[in-house]
N, C-alpha and C positions, 0 to 999 in steps of 0.2 A: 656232423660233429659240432659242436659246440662250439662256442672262442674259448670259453675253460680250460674242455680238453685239448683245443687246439696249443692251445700255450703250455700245458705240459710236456709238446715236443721240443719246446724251446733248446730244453739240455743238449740235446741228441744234433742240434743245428747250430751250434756254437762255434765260432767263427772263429780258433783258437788265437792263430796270429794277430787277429783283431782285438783280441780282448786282455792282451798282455799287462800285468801290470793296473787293469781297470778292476777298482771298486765302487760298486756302485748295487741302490735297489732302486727298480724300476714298478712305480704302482699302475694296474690297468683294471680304472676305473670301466667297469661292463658290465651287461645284466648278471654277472657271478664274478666279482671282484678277485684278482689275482695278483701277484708281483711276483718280480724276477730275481735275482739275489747273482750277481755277478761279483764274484772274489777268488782271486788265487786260480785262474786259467779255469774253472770251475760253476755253470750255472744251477742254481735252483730254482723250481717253479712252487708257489705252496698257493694256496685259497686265502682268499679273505684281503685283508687290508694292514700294507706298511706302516709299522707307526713314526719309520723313517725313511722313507723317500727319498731321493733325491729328485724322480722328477716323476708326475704323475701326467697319463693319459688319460684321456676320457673320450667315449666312442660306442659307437652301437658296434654290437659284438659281430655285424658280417664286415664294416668297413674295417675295424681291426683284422682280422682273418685276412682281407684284402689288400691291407698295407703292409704286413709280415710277409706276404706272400710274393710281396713286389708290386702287386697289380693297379694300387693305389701309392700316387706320389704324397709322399708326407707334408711338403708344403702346400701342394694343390688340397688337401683333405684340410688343413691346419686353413688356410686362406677362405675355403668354400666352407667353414661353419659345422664340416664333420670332424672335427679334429680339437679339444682343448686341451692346453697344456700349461700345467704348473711346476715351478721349479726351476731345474737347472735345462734352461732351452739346448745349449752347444749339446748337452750328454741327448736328449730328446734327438738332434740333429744325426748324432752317430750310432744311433739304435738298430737301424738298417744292416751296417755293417759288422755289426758284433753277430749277425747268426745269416747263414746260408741259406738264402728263400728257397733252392734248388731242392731241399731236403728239407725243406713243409710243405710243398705243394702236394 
């Protein structure tokens, strides 16, 4: 599977309680560009590039796949040079928790 297709399970592992109240789009710079569209207890996944962000990733497509999954710690990837991030850091920091890794693995 892809990191593409892997992030269009994103909807389906939406963390409801978690994402109360949050608007936000999430860009994931990877070999097939995609973003997330978090509004109204509500995610979207579409292809290609936010022309508004709030915060962008950038990552080889199996360390992402690793890091939504749980299996990779976001500041140990961010620190060791897999992980860049532009934007709003805090919203970067609670991305973990907006979707259930239990239901992408």
């Amino acid at each position: 599977m892809s990191a593409n297709e892997f992030l269009h399970r994103l909807p389906a592992a939406l963390n409801q309680g978690a994402v109360s109240g949050v608007r936000c789009t999430i860009q994931f710079n990877i070999s097939e560009p995609a973003f997330a569209t978090i509004s109204d207890d509500v995610c979207t996944v579409q292809s290609g590039t936010a022309s508004d962000a709030n915060v962008i990733l950038t990552m080889a497509d199996e360390d992402l796949i690793s890091l939504l999954k749980g299996d990779l710690d976001g500041m140990a990837a961010f620190m060791g040079g897999k992980l860049q991030l532009e934007g709003d850091l805090m919203l970067a920091q609670q991305i973990s928790g907006y979707f259930d890794a239990s239901r992408l693995a």
